[in-house]
Each structure stands twice: as structure tokens, then as C-alpha cells.
C-alpha positions as MATLAB code, in Angstrom:
seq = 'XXXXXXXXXXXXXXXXXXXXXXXXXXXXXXXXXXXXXXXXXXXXXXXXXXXXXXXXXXXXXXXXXXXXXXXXXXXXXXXXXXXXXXXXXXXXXXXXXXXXXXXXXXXXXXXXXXXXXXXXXXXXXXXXXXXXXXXXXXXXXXXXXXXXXXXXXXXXXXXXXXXXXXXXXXXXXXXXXXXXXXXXXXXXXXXXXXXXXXXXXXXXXXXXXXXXXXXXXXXXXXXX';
ca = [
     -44.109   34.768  -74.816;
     -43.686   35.706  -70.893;
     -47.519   35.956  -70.744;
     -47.091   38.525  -67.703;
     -48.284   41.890  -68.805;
     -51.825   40.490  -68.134;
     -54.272   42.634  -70.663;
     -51.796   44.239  -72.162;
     -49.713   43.700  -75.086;
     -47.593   40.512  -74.830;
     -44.148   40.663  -76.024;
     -42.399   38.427  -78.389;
     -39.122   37.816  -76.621;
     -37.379   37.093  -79.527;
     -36.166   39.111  -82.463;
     -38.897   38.527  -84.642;
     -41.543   41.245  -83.269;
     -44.430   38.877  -83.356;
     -46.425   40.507  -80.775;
     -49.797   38.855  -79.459;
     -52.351   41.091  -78.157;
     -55.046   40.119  -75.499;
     -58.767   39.640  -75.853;
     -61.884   39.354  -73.791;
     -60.785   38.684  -70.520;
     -57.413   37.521  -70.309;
     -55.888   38.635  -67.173;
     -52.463   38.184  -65.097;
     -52.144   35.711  -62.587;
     -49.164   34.008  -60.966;
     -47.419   31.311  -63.080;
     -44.845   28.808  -63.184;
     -41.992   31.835  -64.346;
     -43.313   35.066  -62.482;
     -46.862   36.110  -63.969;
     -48.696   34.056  -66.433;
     -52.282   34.592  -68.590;
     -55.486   33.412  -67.467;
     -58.390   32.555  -69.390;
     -62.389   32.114  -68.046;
     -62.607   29.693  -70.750;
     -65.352   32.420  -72.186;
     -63.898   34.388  -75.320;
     -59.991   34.836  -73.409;
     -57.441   34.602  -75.597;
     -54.010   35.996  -77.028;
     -54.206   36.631  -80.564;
     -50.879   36.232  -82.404;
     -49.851   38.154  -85.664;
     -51.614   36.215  -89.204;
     -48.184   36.417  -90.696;
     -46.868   34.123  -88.139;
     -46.551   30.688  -89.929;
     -46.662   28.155  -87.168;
     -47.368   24.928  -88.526;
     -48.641   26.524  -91.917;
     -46.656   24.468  -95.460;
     -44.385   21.932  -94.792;
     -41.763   22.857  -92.077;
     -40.782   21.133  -88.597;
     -41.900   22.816  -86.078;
     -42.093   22.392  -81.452;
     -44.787   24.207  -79.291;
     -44.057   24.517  -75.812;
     -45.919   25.735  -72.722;
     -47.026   25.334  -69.106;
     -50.470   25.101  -68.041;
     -53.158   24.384  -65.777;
     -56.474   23.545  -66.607;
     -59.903   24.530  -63.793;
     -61.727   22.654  -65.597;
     -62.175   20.097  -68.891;
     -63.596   21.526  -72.099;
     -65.480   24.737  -70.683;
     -67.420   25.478  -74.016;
     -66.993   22.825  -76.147;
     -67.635   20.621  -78.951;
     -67.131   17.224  -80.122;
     -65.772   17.056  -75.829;
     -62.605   19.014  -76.716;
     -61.737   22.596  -76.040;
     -58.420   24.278  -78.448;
     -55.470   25.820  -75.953;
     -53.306   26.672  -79.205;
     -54.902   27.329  -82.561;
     -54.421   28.237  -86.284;
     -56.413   27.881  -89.133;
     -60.346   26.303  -89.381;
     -62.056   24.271  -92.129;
     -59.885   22.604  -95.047;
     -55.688   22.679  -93.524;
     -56.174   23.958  -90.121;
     -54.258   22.545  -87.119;
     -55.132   22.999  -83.395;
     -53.864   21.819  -79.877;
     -56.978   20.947  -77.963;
     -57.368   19.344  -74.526;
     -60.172   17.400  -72.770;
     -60.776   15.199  -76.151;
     -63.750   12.456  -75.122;
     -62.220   10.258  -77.481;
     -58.971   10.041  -75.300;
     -60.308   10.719  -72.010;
     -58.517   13.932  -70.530;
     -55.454   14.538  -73.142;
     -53.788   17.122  -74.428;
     -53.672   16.424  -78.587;
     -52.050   17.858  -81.777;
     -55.173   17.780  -84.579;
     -54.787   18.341  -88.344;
     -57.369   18.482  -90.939;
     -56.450   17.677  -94.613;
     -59.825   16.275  -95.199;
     -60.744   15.141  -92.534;
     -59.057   15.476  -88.953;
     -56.068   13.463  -87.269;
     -54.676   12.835  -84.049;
     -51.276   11.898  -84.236;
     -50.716   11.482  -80.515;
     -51.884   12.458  -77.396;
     -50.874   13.021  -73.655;
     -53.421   11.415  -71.743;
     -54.585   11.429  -67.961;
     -54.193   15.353  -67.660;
     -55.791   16.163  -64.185;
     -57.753   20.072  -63.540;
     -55.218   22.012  -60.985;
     -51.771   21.122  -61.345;
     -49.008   22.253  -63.601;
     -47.855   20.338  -66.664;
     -45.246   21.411  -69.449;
     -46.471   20.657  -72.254;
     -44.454   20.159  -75.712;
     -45.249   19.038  -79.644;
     -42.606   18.284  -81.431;
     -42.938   17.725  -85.808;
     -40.887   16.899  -88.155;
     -42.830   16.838  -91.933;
     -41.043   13.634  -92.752;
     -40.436    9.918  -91.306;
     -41.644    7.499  -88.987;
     -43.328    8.950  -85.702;
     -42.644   12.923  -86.923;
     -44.925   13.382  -84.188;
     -43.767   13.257  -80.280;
     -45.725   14.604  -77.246;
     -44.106   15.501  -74.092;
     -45.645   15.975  -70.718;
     -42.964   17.822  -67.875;
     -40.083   17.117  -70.293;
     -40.444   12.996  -71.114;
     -42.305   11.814  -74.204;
     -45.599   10.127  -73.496;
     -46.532    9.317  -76.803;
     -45.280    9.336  -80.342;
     -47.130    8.949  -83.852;
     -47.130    9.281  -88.038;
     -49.091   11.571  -89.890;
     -47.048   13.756  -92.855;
     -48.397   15.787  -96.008;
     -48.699   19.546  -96.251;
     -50.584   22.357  -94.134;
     -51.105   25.333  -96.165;
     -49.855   28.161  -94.728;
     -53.580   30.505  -94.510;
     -52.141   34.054  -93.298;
     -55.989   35.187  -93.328;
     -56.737   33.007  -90.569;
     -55.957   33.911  -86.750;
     -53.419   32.619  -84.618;
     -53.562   32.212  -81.037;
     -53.631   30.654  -77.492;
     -56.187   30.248  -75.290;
     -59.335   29.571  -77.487;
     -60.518   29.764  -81.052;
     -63.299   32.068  -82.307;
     -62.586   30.641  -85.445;
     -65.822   29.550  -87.650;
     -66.737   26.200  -89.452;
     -65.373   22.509  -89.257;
     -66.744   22.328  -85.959;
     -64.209   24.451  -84.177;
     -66.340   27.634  -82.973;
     -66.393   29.466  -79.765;
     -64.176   26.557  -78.202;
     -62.092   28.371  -75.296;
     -59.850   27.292  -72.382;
     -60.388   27.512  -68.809;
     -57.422   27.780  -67.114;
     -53.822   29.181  -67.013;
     -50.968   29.582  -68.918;
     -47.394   30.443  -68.918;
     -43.892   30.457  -71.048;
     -45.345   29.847  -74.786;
     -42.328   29.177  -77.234;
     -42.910   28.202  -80.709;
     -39.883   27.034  -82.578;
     -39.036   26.353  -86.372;
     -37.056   22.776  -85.365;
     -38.441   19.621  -84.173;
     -36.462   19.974  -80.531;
     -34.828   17.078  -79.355;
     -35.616   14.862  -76.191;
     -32.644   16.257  -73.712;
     -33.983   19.878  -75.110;
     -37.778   19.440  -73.516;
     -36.318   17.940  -70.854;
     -34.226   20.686  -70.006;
     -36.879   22.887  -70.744;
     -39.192   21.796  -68.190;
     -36.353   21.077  -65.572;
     -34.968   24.154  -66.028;
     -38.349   25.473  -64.197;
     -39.466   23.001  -62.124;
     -36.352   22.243  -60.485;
     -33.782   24.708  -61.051;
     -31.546   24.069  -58.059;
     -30.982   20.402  -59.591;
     -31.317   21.048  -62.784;
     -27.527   23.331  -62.624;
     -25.330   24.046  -59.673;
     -23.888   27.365  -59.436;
     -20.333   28.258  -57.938;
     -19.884   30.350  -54.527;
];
């Protein structure tokens, strides 16, 4: 996802047709790649198709985006605030940032029970860029890796299955989503380029992910 048409309908840029559509708010703004979607951290979001799997069952998976956060857990609870989300209750999995537990980080969460944080990226500032990435694998030692701007901060373990729920809502910027604690828990902020893959990308992959933005003159040198 681009995230530039602003309040319109966002494009999957892929073959797949998984189209996300805005709500509340959500507005264009300028981003790290031409426009990007911000959020007033009060009911913005882009909702994603139900059929869309992310990390529903037992497949690898790597989220990727950039974003800036105005401010730490706008409306929150338990001091975080989700920025990608699927699923609530029993088997749900979310990306939330601002957890009080880790100071300000940017964390993978699963319940199967109870909820997990495999790893986190901490010291996350309000106001600057970051590219964030969340790499999984469903088996092994440390199938979970966190990048910030391409280099992995932290790593962790945490396997078993996340049933795949296509009644639930998937989407970035918030979650509306009722019961476990995760309701009316929305992002302030901005963000840009979201890519969710089926593979657990490798380390030169996020790397060149992020460089490929942030410095594209060094990142590749072009002939005359």
C-alpha cells in the first residue's frame, strides 16, 4: 500500500486486489515515498479486506512500514496504542507502539491465552521517521526479529498457531476492535509504504528496503 490517495480507496499494488478503504479521518499528507496516510489518533484508520490472512494459522510472515508518531499512545490502554491490527480476544495479534512496559517501543503482541511480546524496538522518539519491519517464521529459535531503518534491534521465541478469524477486521492505524482490552486504541501520527509479505524476509532484504528510501543515491549508482 502507497497510502497516497488520502480518503480514498487505497490500492493494493500487488496482484492480489486486497484493497483497504479509509475511515474516520484519515487524510493525505506528505511521506517518506510521495504522499502518505495520516491518522488524529481518534477513530483513523485503513481497513483491509477480512479475507486477508496476515498472521492468521501457521505461516511466516514480514510487515513493513514507515512512520512517524506526534505523539505516544493517544487513546490508550494498558500505555500502548495498535499501528497494525488483526483479530481481538482468544488468537489475535497486533503491532502496538508506546508499550509502558518497554518504555517507547514498537512491539509484535500475540494472544493464545494470554498475550506475548516476542520483541520489541525500543527508544522510538515522536517526530522523526523510522522503517519499521517484523519478520516471523512459525518455527525455531528467535522466529521473531524486529528491525528499526533496516538493522535488527531485537530478536525473540514465541511459536504455536494463530487461527486465521476472517470475521475479524484487518487494518492499520488503530483498532475498533472489542474485548481483551484492545478497544478504541488508535494512532497518532503518519504513515507510509505498508507491505505485508508471506516470507520471513531476510536481513540484506530490510536493509535494502529502508535504504532504498532513505538514501537512494547510495544505496545504487546509475550510469550516464
Amino acid at each position: 500500500y502507497h497510502a497516497d490517495e488520502g480518503s480514498s480507496t487505497h490500492k493494493d499494488s500487488t496482484a492480489n486486489v486486497r484493497h483497504g478503504t479509509a475511515v474516520g479521518n484519515t487524510a493525505g499528507t506528505a511521506g517518506m515515498v510521495a504522499g502518505a496516510d495520516q491518522f488524529d489518533g481518534n477513530g483513523d484508520a485503513v481497513r483491509l479486506p477480512k479475507t486477508f490472512g496476515l498472521f492468521g494459522g501457521n505461516r511466516s510472515v514480514t510487515v513493513e512500514f514507515w512512520f512517524k508518531a506526534d505523539a505516544v499512545a493517544p487513546d490508550s490502554y494498558y500505555g500502548t496504542s495498535p499501528v497494525l491490527f488483526q483479530g481481538r480476544g482468544e488468537n489475535a495479534w497486533m503491532l502496538t507502539f508506546g508499550d509502558s512496559s518497554a518504555g517507547n517501543s514498537l512491539s509484535p503482541r500475540l494472544n493464545q491465552g494470554g498475550w506475548a511480546t516476542p520483541a520489541s524496538a525500543p527508544g522510538i522518539v515522536t517526530g522523526r521517521w523510522y522503517y519499521f519491519s517484523v519478520a516471523y517464521g512459525p518455527t525455531g529459535a528467535n522466529n521473531w526479529k524486529v528491525y528499526l531503518d533496516g538493522t535488527a534491534v531485537a530478536q525473540g521465541t514465541l511459536t504455536g498457531t494463530v487461527a486465521a478469524d476472517t470475521t475479524l477486521n484487518n487494518q492499520y492505524g488503530g483498532s475498533d476492535e472489542a474485548g481483551a482490552g484492545v478497544t478504541n486504541r488508535w494512532f497518532k501520527g503518519t504513515m507510509d509504504e505498508v507491505r505485508v509479505s508471506s516470507v520471513a524476509r531476510s536481513d540484506n532484504w530490510l536493509w535494502a528496503s529502508w535504504n532504498n528510501v532513505f538514501s537512494n543515491e547510495t544505496f545504487a549508482t546509475y550510469g550516464t
